[in-house]
C-alpha positions as CSV (number, residue, x, y, z in Angstrom):
1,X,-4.7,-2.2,-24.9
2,X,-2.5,-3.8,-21.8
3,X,-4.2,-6.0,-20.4
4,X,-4.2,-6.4,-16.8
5,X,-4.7,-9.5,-14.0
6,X,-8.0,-9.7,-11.9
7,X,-7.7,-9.3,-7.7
8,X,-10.1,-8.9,-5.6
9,X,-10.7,-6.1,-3.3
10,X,-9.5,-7.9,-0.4
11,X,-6.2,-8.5,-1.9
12,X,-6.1,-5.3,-2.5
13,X,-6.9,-4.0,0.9
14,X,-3.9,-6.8,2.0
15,X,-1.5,-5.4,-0.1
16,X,-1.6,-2.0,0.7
17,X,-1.9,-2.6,4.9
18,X,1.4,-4.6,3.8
19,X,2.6,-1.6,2.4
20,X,2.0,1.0,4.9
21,X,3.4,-1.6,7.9
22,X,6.6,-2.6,5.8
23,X,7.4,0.2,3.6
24,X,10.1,2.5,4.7
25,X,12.0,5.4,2.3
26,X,9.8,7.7,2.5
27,X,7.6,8.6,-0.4
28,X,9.7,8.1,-3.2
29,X,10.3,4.9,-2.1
30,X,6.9,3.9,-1.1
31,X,5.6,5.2,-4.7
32,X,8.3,2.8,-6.6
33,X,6.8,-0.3,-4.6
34,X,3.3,0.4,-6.0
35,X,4.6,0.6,-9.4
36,X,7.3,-3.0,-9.1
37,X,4.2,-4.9,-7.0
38,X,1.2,-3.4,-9.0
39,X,2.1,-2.6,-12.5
40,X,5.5,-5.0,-13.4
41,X,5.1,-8.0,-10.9
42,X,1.2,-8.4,-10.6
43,X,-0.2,-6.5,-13.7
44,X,-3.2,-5.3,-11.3
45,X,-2.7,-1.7,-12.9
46,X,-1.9,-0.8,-16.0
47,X,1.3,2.0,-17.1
48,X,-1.1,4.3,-18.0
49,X,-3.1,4.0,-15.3
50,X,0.0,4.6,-12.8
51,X,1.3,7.2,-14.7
52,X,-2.3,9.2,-14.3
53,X,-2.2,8.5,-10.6
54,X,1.5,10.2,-10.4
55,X,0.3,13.5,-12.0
56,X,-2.9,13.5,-9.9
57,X,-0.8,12.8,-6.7
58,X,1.6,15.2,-7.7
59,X,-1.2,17.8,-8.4
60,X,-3.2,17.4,-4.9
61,X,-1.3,19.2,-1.9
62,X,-0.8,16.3,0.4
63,X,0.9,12.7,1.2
64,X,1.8,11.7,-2.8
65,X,2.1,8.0,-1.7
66,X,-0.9,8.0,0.2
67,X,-3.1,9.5,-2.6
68,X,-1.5,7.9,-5.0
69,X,-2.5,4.7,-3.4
70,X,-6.3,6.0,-3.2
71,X,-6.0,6.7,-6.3
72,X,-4.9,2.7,-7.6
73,X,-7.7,1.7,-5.4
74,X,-10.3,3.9,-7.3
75,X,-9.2,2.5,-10.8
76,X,-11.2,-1.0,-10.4
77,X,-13.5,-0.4,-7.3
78,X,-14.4,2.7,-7.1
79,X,-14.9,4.6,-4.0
80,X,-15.1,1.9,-1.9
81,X,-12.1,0.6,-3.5
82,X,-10.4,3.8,-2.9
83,X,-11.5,4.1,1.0
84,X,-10.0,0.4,1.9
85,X,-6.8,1.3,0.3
86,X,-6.1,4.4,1.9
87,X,-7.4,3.2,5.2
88,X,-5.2,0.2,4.8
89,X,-2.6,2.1,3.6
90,X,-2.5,4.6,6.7
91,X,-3.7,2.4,9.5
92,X,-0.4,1.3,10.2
93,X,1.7,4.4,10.3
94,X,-0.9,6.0,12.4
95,X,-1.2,3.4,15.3
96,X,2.9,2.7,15.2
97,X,3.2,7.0,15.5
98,X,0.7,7.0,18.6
99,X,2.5,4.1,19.9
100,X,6.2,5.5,19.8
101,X,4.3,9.1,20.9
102,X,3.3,7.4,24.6
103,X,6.9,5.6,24.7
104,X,8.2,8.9,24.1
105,X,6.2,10.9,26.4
106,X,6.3,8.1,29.2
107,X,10.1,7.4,28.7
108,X,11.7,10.1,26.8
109,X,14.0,11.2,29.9
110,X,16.0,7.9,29.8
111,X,18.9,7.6,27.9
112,X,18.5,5.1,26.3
113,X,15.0,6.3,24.4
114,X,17.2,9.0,23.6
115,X,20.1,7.0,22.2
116,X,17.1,5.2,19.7
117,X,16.2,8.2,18.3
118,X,19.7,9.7,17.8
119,X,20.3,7.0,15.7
120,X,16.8,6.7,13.5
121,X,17.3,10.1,13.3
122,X,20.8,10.0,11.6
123,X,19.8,7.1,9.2
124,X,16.7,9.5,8.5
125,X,19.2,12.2,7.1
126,X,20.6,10.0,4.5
127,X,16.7,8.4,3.7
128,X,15.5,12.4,3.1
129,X,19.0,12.8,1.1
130,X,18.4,10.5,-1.0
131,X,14.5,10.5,-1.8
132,X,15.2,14.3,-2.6
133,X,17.7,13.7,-4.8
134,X,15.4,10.8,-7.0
135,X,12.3,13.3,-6.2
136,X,14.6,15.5,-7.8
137,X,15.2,13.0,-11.1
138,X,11.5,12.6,-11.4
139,X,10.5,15.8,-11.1
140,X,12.7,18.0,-13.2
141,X,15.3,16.0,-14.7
142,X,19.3,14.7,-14.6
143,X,21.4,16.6,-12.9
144,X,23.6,17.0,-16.8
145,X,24.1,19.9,-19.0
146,X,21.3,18.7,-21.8
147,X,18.9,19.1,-18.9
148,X,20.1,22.4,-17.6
149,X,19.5,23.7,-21.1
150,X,16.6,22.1,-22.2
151,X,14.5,22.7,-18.2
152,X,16.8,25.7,-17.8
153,X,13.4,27.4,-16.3
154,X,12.5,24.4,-13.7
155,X,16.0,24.2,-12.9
156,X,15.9,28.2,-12.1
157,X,12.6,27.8,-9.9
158,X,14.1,24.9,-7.8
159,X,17.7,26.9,-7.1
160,X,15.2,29.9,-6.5
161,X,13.0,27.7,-3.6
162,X,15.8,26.3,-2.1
163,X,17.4,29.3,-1.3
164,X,14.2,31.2,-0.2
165,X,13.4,27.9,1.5
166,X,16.9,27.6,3.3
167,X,16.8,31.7,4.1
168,X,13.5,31.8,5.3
169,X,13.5,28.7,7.4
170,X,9.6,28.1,6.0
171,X,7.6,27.1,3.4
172,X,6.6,29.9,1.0
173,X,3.1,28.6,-0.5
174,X,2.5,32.2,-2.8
175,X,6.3,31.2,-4.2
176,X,5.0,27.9,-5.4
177,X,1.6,28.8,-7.0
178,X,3.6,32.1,-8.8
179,X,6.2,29.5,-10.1
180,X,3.4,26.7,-11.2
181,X,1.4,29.9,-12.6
182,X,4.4,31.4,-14.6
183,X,5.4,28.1,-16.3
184,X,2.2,27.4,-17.4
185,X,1.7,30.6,-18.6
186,X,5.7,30.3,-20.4
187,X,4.6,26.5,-22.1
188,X,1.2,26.2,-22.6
189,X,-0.6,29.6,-22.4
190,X,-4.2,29.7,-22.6
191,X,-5.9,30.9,-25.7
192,X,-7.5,33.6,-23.1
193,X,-4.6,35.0,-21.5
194,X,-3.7,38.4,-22.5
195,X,-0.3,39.9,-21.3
196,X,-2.4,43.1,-20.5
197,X,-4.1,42.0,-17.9
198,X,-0.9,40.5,-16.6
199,X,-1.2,42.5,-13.8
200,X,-4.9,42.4,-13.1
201,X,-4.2,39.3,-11.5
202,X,-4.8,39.3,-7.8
203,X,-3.0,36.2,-5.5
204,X,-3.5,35.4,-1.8
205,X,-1.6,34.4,0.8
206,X,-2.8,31.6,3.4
207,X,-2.4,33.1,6.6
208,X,-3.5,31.8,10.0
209,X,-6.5,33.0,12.3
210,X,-6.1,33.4,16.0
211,X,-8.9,31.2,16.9
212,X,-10.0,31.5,20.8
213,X,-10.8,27.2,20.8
214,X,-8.9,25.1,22.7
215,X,-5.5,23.5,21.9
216,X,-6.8,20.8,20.3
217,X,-9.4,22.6,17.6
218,X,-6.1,24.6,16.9
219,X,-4.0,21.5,15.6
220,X,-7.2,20.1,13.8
221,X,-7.2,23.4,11.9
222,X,-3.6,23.8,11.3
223,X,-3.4,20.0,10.1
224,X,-6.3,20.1,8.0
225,X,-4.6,23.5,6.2
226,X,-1.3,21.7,6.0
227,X,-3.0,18.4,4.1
228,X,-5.0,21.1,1.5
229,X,-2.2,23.8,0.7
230,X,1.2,22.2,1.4
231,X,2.2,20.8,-2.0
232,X,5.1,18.5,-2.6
233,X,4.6,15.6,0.0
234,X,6.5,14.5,3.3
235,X,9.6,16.5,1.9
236,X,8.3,19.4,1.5
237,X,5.5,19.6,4.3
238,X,8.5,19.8,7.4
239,X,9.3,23.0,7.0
240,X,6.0,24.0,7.5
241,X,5.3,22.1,10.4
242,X,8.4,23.5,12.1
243,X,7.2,27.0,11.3
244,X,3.4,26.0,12.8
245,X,4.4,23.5,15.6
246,X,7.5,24.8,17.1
247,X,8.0,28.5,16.1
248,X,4.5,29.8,15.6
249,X,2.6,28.0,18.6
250,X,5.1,26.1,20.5
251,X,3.5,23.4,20.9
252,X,6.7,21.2,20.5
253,X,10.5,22.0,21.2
254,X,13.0,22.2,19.0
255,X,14.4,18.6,20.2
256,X,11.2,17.4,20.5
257,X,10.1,17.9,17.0
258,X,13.8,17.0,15.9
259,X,12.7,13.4,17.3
């Protein structure tokens, strides 16, 4: 068995608000800190405990670094382990985003708060580029011809959501549970599953309700159904924002939510 080194929960609360103030690459990124700091340089967490984390994360709609970090802080301390880290872990993001939302909103006429995001946003473009390429690598495998033939089928469902994706301008939640369905169906069916009742099977689209509340009861519910059925983490979950925030309910502008 591997054995591991003993922290305490404060150092483990420290690391994480560490994380989530200096950690920048997105999610990809953020996920190969935990596992250099946690697993190879401190041996806090063991590889098999990390590796169960990633397919949890991956599983859950939602923020993969973020629940993978609630996760790590489960594994030795339980819930209250679990509500520290992720705390720690989000705290930052949340009070630097309400911070650069004022600046925005106070001072987002003046050229020069424009020239700032111009430029974070073109350096953005080649962060996204890249964590969807190693997203990519981790998910369904090299971009070589051994991998084409041997994950010919993942390979056809990504080309498939990209163009839908790129067509459609949105994210297309019944496409992702049919593909996650099929494959598990095509590698590992159940010992239930009958191709009769193939089409017995009935599926659901989430769809929005026209609630009468105000403004702000309307982006709790749209948020709260974008962090339980938007799988696939920060890279995935803009598309759907655009469609909700900017398209749907104009609550942003098109430069607005490109900033």
């Amino acid at each position: 068995m591997e054995k591991t080194s003993k922290y305490s929960l404060l150092q483990l609360t420290l690391y994480f608000l560490k994380l989530g103030t200096t950690g920048f690459g997105g999610p990809v990124a953020l996920v190969g800190y935990m596992h250099k700091d946690l697993v190879e340089d401190r041996k806090w967490i063991t590889e098999e405990e990390y590796k169960q984390g990633i397919a949890l994360a991956q599983l859950a709609p939602g923020p993969l670094a973020a629940q993978l970090g609630i996760y790590l802080g489960f594994v030795h301390y339980s819930f209250l382990g679990a509500t520290l880290a992720g705390f720690a872990f989000i705290l930052p993001s949340f009070v630097m985003v309400v911070l650069l939302g004022i600046v925005y909103k106070l001072y987002g006429g003046l050229s020069w708060i424009q020239a700032v995001f111009y430029g974070v946003g073109a350096a953005v473009v080649g962060i996204i580029a890249l964590s969807s390429y190693k997203l990519t690598l981790k998910s369904i495998g090299k971009f070589n011809l051994e991998s084409f033939k041997s994950k010919w089928l993942l390979w056809l469902f990504f080309i498939v959501a990209v163009v839908v994706t790129f067509i459609t301008e949105t994210e297309q939640i019944l496409l992702f549970i049919l593909a996650g369905l099929f494959y598990m169906i095509f590698t590992a069916p159940p010992k239930w599953w009958n191709l009769k009742k193939t089409y017995s099977l009935l599926f659901f689209q989430i769809t929005y309700c026209d609630y009468d509340a105000s403004r702000l009861l309307k982006l709790g519910i749209f948020f709260a159904k974008a962090g339980a059925f938007v799988f696939g983490s920060g890279l995935a979950i803009v598309p759907f924002l655009h469609s909700g925030v900017v398209i749907e309910n104009n609550w942003l502008t098109e430069q607005q939510f490109l900033d």
